[in-house]
C-alpha positions, 0 to 999 in steps of 0.5 A, a space after each residue: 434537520 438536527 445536525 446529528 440526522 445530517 451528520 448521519 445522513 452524510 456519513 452514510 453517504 460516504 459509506 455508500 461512495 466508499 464501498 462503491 468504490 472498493 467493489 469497483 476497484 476490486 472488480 477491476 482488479 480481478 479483471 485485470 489479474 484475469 486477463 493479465 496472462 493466458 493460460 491454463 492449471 498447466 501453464 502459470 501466469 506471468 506475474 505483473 512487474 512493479 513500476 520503479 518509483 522515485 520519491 522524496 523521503 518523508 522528512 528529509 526531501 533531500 534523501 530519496 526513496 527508490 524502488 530500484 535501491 531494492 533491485 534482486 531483493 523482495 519487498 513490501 510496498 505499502 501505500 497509505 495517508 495519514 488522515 486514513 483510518 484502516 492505515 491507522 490500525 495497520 501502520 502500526 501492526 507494518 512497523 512492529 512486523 519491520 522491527 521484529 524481522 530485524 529490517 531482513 524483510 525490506 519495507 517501503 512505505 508511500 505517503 499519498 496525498 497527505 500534508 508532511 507534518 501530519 504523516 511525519 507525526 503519524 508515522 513517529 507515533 506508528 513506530 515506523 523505522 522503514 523508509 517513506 517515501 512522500 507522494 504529494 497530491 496529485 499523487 502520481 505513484 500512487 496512481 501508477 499503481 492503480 491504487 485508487 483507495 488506501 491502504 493497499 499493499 503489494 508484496 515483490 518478488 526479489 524479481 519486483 514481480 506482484 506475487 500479491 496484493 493485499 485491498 485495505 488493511 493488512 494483518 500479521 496473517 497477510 504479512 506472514 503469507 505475503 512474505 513467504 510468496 515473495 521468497 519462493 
């Protein structure tokens, strides 16, 4: 077999697991959105609260990033990785939305099992003037959230309550409709 048929074969592959496990994910989100309340058209849900999180700052581990720092105020949660091809359309697309709002809509961004070096060049190259937070492998607040695949993106009520969550790349659309739940 030539090495381009294994590459492809092996891309496939990957695909294939990849997809998998985004419609398992999604799945299981929508189990759990479903069963997240009872209730009916005339009795809305509760909305799921936001676990707090404490992390190192990407770059300078002597800082902290911490969800509760944002207590009474809406925010974007942002988990992505460097090495992560829709994070790298999307970082870009979060750090232009940030600085266009003037910093007014409150963003985090959680660096999930990525080397430093790697994510502090990507976000530099990104534009990102957020803070990030870094969450080394085994990625513990990653995986508090339920985020089993990046990017994800959650939008916060000034209450920290999940108004929406956004499975892979989101766009200004998203961004735009996010915020505007996140304000009611």
């Amino acid at each position: 077999m030539t090495t381009r048929a294994r590459w492809l074969r092996d891309t496939s592959r990957t695909t294939k697991i990849v997809s998998s496990a985004a419609a398992a994910a999604l799945v299981a989100a929508l189990v759990w959105l479903a069963g997240s309340g009872s209730g009916s058209a005339a009795t809305p849900r509760a909305l799921p609260v936001a676990r707090n999180f404490t992390l190192r700052a990407l770059g300078d581990p002597g800082q902290e990033i911490t969800l509760a720092r944002y207590a009474g105020e809406p925010v974007i949660v942002n988990f992505f990785a460097s090495w992560c091809t829709p994070c790298q359309r999307e970082t870009p697309v979060l750090a232009r939305f940030y600085r266009d709002s003037g910093g007014r809509t409150a963003i985090i961004g959680v660096d999930g099992n990525d080397q430093t070096a790697s994510a502090l060049r990507f976000v530099q190259r990104a534009g990102v003037t957020y803070p990030v937070g870094s969450d080394p492998y085994p990625a513990a607040t990653t995986i508090s959230w339920g985020v089993d695949a990046l990017p994800q993106t959650f939008f916060l009520d000034s209450r920290h309550r999940i108004v929406k969550r956004v499975f892979g790349a989101v766009t200004m659309k998203d961004l735009t409709a996010g915020v505007a739940l996140m304000r009611r």
